[in-house]
C-alpha positions, -999 to 999 in steps of 0.1 A, spaced: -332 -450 149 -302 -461 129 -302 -429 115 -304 -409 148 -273 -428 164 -248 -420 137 -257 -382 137 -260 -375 174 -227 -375 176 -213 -355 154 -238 -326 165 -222 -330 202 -184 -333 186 -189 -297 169 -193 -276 197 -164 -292 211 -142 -284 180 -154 -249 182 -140 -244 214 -112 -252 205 -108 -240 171 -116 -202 187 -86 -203 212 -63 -217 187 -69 -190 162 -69 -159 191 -36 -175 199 -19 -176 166 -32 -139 159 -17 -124 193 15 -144 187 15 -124 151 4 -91 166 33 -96 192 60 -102 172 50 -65 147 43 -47 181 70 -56 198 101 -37 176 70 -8 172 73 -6 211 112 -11 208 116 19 187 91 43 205 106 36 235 146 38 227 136 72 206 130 83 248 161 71 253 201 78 249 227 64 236 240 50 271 205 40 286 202 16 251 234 -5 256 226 -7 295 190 -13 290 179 -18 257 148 -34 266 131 -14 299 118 18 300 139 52 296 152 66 330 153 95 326 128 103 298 146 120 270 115 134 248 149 158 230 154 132 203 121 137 190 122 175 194 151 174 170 136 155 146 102 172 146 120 210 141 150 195 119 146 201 77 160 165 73 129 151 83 104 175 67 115 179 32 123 139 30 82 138 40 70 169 14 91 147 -13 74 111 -6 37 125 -3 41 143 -36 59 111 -52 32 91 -39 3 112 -46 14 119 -82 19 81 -94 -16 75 -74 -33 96 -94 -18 91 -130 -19 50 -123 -54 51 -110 -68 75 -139 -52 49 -167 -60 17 -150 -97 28 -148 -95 33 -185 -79 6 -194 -102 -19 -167 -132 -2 -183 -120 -12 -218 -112 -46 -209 -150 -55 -188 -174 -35 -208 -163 -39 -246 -158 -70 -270 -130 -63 -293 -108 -91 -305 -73 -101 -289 -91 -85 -258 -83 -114 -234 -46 -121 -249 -39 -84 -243 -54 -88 -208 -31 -117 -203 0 -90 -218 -12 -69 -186 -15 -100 -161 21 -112 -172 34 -81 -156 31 -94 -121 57 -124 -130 85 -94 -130 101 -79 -100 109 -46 -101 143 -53 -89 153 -73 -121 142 -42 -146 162 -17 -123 189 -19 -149 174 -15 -181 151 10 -164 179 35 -149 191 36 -188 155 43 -199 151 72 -174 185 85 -182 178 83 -220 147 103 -213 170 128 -191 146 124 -162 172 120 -138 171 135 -108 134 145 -122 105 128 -100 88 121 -133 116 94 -133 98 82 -105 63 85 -106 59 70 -147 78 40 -138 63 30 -104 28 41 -120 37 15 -149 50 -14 -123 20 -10 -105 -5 -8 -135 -15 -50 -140 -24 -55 -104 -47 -23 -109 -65 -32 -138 -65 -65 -126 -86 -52 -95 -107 -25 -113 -117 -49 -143 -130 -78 -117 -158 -48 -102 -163 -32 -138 -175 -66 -145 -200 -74 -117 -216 -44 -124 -251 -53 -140 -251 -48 -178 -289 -35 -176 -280 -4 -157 -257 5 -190 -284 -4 -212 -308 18 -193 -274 45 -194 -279 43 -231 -314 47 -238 -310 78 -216 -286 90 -245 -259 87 -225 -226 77 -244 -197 49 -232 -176 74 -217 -207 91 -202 -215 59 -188 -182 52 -172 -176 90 -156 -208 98 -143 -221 61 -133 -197 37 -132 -168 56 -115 -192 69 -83 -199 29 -81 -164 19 -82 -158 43 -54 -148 13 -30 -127 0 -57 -112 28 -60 -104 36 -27 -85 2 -24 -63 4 -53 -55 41 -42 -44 31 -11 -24 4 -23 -8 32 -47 0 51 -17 18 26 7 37 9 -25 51 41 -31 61 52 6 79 21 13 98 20 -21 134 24 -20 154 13 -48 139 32 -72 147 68 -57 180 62 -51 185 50 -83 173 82 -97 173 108 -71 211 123 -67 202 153 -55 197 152 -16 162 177 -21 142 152 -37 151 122 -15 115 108 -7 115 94 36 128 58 27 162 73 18 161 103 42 163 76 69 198 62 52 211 93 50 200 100 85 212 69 105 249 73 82 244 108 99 241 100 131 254 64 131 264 67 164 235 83 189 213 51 179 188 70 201 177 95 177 180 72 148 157 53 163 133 89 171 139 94 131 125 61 123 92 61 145 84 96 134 90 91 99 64 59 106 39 78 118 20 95 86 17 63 68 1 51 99 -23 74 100 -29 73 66 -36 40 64 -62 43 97 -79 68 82 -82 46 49 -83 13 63 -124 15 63 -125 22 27 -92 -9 20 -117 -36 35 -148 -23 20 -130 -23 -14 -114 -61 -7 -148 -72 4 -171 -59 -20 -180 -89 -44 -209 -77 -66 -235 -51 -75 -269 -62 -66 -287 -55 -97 
């Protein structure tokens, strides 16, 4: 009886901190949406705009609707080669890192070989270093290597910056998967690289996916490093195509505004069209042997 008393009510306080735990947390996530969504909506709307209708009414919606900003931008070659430049950029380092981490992650989980976990560590340390503090010594090194103005000076560096957290990724799934479906690989005759193209590369395929995407968005968004390297206006990449643009047009704020949504708009849907394969990658924990 004793016994009954002290756990009756706990078992009638839990339903009561459910209800409120469930508001709370709706609360603090529309709070977060709100404040990303609201410059999103700030920028689609004043790209409808003028220059006139902004400093009037920045906030309310266009009167009258001025859909020519984005016409502009949509038909002008400042916004087009900036976008052929970033996709290649980012395609190219997404493939070179991914094919090298996977080598390297399948070294590190599937074979013993000595200073294999103080070499890992070598690999790990490389997330301690921003890539803002090696910009110096890096512009030398692509300039020694006359890659200037060269998007190999681009893609082998952010490929390199971005190879620990890769490996660091790839070598955690490597690992889970079950040493008796290698073993069985091998009786099979097949050899290690065998093994690792035609079984466990289809398996990493979530994996995969997530460090890809990663890849992707990494190099879209970076900055600094192309207009350290890139002189020449044809191989700006969209980051630096919008400087140019708003120093441009500094002041019809409308249509840098139109510039900035559009140029927003492929990484979107990019990253919808991924985003399935992002949280299958994040959440996949194991291979069930």
């Amino acid at each position: 009886m004793i016994e009954a008393k002290r756990t009756a009510p706990s078992r009638a306080k839990t339903p009561v901190r459910m209800l409120l735990k469930v508001p709370a947390l709706h609360l603090i996530s529309i709070t977060v949406g709100a404040f990303i969504l609201i410059p999103v909506v700030f920028g689609i709307l004043g790209g409808f705009k003028d220059t006139g209708q902004l400093s009037k009414n920045a906030f309310g919606l266009p009167d009258p609707w001025v859909p020519q900003n984005y016409l502009d931008i949509l038909t002008s070659e400042a916004f087009w080669r900036p976008l052929g430049n970033s996709i290649f950029v980012a395609l190219a380092t997404t493939f070179l890192l991914v094919a090298v981490a996977a080598m390297a992650s399948f070294a590190f989980a599937r074979f013993a070989f000595p200073g294999r976990e103080v070499l890992f560590m070598v690999f790990a340390m490389g997330l301690m270093f921003p890539f803002a503090v090696a910009i110096l010594p890096l512009y030398h090194m692509v300039r020694a290597l006359d890659l200037i103005d060269n998007p190999l000076g681009v893609i082998l560096p952010q490929a390199a910056f971005w190879l620990p957290i890769t490996i660091i990724i790839l070598r955690q799934f490597f690992m889970a998967v079950p040493g008796q479906i290698e073993e069985a690989a091998t009786l099979d005759g097949c050899s290690a690289f065998g093994f690792f193209w035609r079984i466990l590369l289809p398996m990493a395929r979530p994996a995969l996916a997530t460090v890809s995407v990663l890849a992707i968005v990494n190099s879209w968004n970076n900055f600094m490093l192309p207009l350290v390297i890139f002189n020449d206006p044809d191989w700006w990449t969209l980051p630096l195509g919008v400087q140019q643009f708003h120093g441009q047009y500094a002041s019809d704020t409308a249509k840098v505004l139109a510039y900035v949504v559009v140029s927003m708009v492929p990484a979107l849907a990019f990253y919808a069209v991924a985003e399935r394969h992002l949280v299958g990658g994040l959440t996949a924990g194991s291979v069930k042997e």
